[in-house]
C-alpha positions, 0 to 999 in steps of 0.5 A: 500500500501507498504511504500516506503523506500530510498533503492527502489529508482533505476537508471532509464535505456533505458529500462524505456524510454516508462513508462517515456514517458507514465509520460509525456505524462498524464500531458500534458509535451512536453519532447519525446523518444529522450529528455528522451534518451539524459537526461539518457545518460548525466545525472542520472537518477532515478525512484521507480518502482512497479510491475516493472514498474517506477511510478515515476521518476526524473532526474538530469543534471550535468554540471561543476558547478551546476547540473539542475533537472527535470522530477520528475514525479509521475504516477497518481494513486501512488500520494500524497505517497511521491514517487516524494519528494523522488526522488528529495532529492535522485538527490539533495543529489547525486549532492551536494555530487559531490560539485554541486549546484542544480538548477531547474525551478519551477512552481508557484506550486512548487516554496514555495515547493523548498524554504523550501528546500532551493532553492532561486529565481534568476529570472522569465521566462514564455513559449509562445506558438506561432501558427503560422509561421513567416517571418523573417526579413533582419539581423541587418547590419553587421550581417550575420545569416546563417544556423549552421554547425556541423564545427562551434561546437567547436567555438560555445561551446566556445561562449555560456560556459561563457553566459550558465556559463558552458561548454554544447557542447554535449547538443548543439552537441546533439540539431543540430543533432536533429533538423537543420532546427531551427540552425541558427548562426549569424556571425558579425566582422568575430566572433559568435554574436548570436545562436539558435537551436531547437528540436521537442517534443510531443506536438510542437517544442521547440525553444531555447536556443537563444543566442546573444549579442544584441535583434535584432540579437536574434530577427532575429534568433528566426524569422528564427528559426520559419519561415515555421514551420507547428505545434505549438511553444514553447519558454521560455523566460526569463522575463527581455528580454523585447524585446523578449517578444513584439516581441512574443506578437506581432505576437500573441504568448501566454503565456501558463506557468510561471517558476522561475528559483531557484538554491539551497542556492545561489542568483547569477545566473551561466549565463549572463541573459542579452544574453540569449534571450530563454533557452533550456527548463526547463529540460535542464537548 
């Protein structure tokens, strides 16, 4: 086979969108059309194609500080050449040139991988797998928890940029859009005390982020957030949101897949951990 050099790295377009799925879909990852076109249309993303095709591919999110990557794939039979290394120096060369700090989400595999790159541990998170429905419980007193309107965006962006520690309103934009019936939005002294959104993939329905200023309204709004729904759950919680963790474990949630959250030569994390109860997804930051 032919080496692979720097200058066959190519953007990866909307016209690669159903090789990319194909990635996904071989190692069993939840990302679908609509999360593929979304990261494409807010972030750069790049691939090595052969024989026209894209073989491998990975993308990088900028955001106002730190730039998150993800989907860095390889096509089964074009493994162990290096397509996949390349692809993640090639995002995180372009991101630093911007003055970004990158970050990403490591699997336990991947996690000394990245340390030899630079990349610091900030803290742990696992994805639990919820198979069955909830029902949700009255809201903490003084907390209204009603269904997010495309209105309350604007005040809603200005909620979550210092807890995400950066400005995501197209992402949440994006995310009401996608999936309604998991949007909720908890209201108490006529201000935001809490969030929630979701989206469907290809395997079940992705819950998050989750955001509040106390567990019980973030509790309250994932019970909401999973009541009715017909196929499985997935939320990525980080480990120190010991009540969020019970709470899963106690209607049967499972833990299916370990990550820890890195960011390249920095220790401190951008968000305040403390008030994310669920993320987006590893992809999404």
């Amino acid at each position: 086979m032919a080496n692979i050099e720097a200058s066959d790295i190519r953007p990866l377009g909307p016209d690669d969108v159903d090789a990319a799925i194909a990635l996904t879909r071989a190692v069993g990852w939840n990302q679908n059309a609509d999360d593929w076109r979304f990261m494409l249309e807010m972030g750069e993303g790049y691939c090595i194609r052969l024989a026209g095709k894209a073989v491998a591919t990975a993308i990088a999110l900028p955001y106002d500080d730190f730039a998150w990557i993800s989907m860095v794939l390889t096509e089964s039979g074009h493994r162990r050449r290096g397509l996949a290394t390349r692809l993640l120096h090639h995002c995180i060369a372009r991101m630093e040139a911007r003055g970004l700090v990158p970050g990403l989400d490591a699997t336990p595999a991947g996690q000394s991988v990245y340390a030899k790159l630079g990349f610091r541990p900030i803290y742990g998170l696992k994805r639990f797998v919820l198979e069955r429905s909830v029902d949700a419980p009255p809201p903490p007193w003084g907390v209204a928890i009603r269904r997010l309107q495309p209105q309350d965006l604007a005040e809603l962006a200005a909620y979550d940029a210092p807890v995400f520690g950066a400005d995501r309103s197209a992402l949440i934009a994006h995310l009401l859009q996608r999936r309604a019936p998991q949007a909720w939005i908890a209201r108490g002294g006529g201000q935001i005390v809490g969030y929630c959104l979701g989206r469907d993939g290809e395997d079940a329905l992705q819950v998050g982020p989750i955001v509040a200023d106390h567990a019980a309204i973030a509790l309250g709004l994932a019970a909401r957030a999973v009541e009715g729904a017909r196929r499985p759950v997935y939320i990525d919680c980080p480990d120190a949101q010991v009540p969020m963790v019970g709470w899963l474990g106690s209607h049967g949630a499972s833990a299916q897949r370990t990550f820890t959250r890195m960011l390249k030569a920095r220790s401190a994390p951008f968000d305040d951990a403390n008030r994310i109860y669920a993320f987006a997804g590893p992809e999404l930051g």
